[in-house]
Structure formats: structure tokens, C-alpha cells
C-alpha positions in Angstrom: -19.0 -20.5 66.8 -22.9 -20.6 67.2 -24.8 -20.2 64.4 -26.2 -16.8 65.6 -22.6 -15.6 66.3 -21.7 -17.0 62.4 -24.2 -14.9 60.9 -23.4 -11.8 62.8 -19.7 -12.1 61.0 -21.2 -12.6 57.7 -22.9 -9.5 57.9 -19.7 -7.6 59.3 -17.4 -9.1 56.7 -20.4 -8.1 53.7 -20.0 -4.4 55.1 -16.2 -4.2 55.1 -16.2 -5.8 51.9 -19.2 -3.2 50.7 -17.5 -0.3 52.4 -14.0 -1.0 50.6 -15.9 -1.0 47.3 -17.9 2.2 47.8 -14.7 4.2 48.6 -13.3 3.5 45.2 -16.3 3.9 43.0 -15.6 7.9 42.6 -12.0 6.3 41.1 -13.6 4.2 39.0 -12.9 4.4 34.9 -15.6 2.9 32.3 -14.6 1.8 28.6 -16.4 2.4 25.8 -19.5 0.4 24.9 -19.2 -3.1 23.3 -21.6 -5.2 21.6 -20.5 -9.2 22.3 -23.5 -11.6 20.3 -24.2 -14.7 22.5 -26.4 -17.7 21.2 -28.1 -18.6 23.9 -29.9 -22.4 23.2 -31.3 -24.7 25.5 -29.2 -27.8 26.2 -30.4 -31.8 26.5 -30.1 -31.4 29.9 -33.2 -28.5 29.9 -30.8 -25.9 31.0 -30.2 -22.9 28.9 -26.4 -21.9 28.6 -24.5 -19.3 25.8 -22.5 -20.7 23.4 -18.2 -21.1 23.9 -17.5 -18.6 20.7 -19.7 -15.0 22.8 -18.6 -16.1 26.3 -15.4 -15.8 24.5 -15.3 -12.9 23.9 -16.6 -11.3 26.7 -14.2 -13.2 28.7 -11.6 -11.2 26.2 -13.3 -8.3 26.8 -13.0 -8.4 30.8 -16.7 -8.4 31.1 -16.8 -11.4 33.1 
């Protein structure tokens, strides 16, 4: 596969994948609001990252 012909799938496979997700927005349900702290603090490597405790719980909440 050429690189032109690769690129060409990506974009068909992004709209199937876009068109199966539109169709089921209408179905769609939404819980109520939640308020999750995170700590964010910057690490010794200079990155930024939250803390283990908030991801936590948003991973708890399904946000993630």
C-alpha cells in the first residue's frame, strides 16, 4: 500500500468510525454532575501530571 493509498483509508475508516458514533448520540444518557479534585503538581522530570488519589476517582467514576 502507497502512502497516498494509506491515507485515503485513514480517512474512510475516521468516517465509519465518526458515522457509527453520530447515530447513537440521540440514544445517548448523561449522569448527574460530579465534582472529582485533582492536584495537579509539576514533576522532577518538568512535566505536569495529577495526582494517583483524583485520577482515582474519576477512573471510579467512568470519566476516563
Amino acid at each position: 500500500m502507497t502512502d497516498a493509498e494509506y491515507a485515503v483509508c485513514n480517512v474512510e475508516y475516521a468516517n465509519v468510525v465518526l458515522d457509527l458514533v453520530r447515530s447513537q448520540m440521540d440514544s445517548l444518557g448523561y449522569l448527574d454532575g460530579q465534582t472529582v479534585t485533582l492536584h495537579i503538581t509539576k514533576g522532577a522530570n518538568g512535566y505536569f501530571g495529577a495526582d494517583d488519589e483524583g485520577m482515582g476517582q474519576v477512573d471510579l467514576l467512568g470519566l476516563v
